[in-house]
N, C-alpha and C positions, 0 to 999 in steps of 0.2 A: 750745710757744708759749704765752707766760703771755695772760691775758686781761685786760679793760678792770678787774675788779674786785679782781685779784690785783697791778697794778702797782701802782695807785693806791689806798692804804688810806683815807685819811681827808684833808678839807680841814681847815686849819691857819687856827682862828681865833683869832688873837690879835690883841694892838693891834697892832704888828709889820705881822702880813700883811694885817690890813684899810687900815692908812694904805695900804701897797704897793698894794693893789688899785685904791686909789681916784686913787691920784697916780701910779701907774706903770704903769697898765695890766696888771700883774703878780697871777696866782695862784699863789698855795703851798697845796702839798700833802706829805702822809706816802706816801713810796711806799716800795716794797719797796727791800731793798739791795742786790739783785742785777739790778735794772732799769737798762738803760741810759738816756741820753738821748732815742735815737730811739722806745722803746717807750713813752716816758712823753708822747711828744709823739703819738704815733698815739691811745693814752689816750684824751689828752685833747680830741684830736680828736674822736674818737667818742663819747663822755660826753658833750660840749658843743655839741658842732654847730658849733664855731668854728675860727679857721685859726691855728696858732701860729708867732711869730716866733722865739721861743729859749726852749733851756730849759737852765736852771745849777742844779747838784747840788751839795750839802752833807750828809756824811759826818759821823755825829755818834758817838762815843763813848757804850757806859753810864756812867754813874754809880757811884762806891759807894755804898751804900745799908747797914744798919746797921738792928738788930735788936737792941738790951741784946750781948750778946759776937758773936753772929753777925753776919758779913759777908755780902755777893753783892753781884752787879755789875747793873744793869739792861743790859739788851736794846743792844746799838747800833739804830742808824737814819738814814734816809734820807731828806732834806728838798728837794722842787723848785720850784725858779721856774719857771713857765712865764709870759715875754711872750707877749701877742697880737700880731697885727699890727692894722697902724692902719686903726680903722672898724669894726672885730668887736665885738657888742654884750657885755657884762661878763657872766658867768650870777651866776645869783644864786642861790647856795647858804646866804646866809643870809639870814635874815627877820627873826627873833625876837631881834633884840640890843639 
């Protein structure tokens, strides 16, 4: 049974997911890649204190990445939208932007 801090790695600030926030009700977050949907919405449940209406996952590929002759790949990863539903207050995970 993964826990609230192993599905969900880190929130996703960029311009991207703060217009999203603010015009769609929508949080994004880095979650693990082997979390499903329903884990990511209990999550976020519990981390927020709020009730969620959906959540849509995006499957990201690494990179190649390049060192002078050496290659490697970065990491894949795992990107979620969680809607609220309507009336739940925004949390606010950022301050300082």
């Amino acid at each position: 049974m993964p826990t609230t801090y192993t599905v969900i790695r880190r929130a996703m600030i960029t311009e991207k997911a703060l217009r999203a926030k603010e015009a769609e009700g929508t949080l994004v977050f880095e979650v693990d890649p082997k979390a499903t949907k329903t884990e990511v919405k209990q999550a976020v449940e519990a981390l927020f204190k709020v009730k969620v209406r959906a959540v849509r996952t995006v499957n990201h590929a690494g990179k190649e990445r390049r060192r002078g002759k050496f290659a490697g790949y970065r990491p894949d990863w795992k990107k979620a939208y969680v809607r609220l539903k309507a009336g739940e207050k925004m949390p606010d995970y950022v301050n300082n932007l």
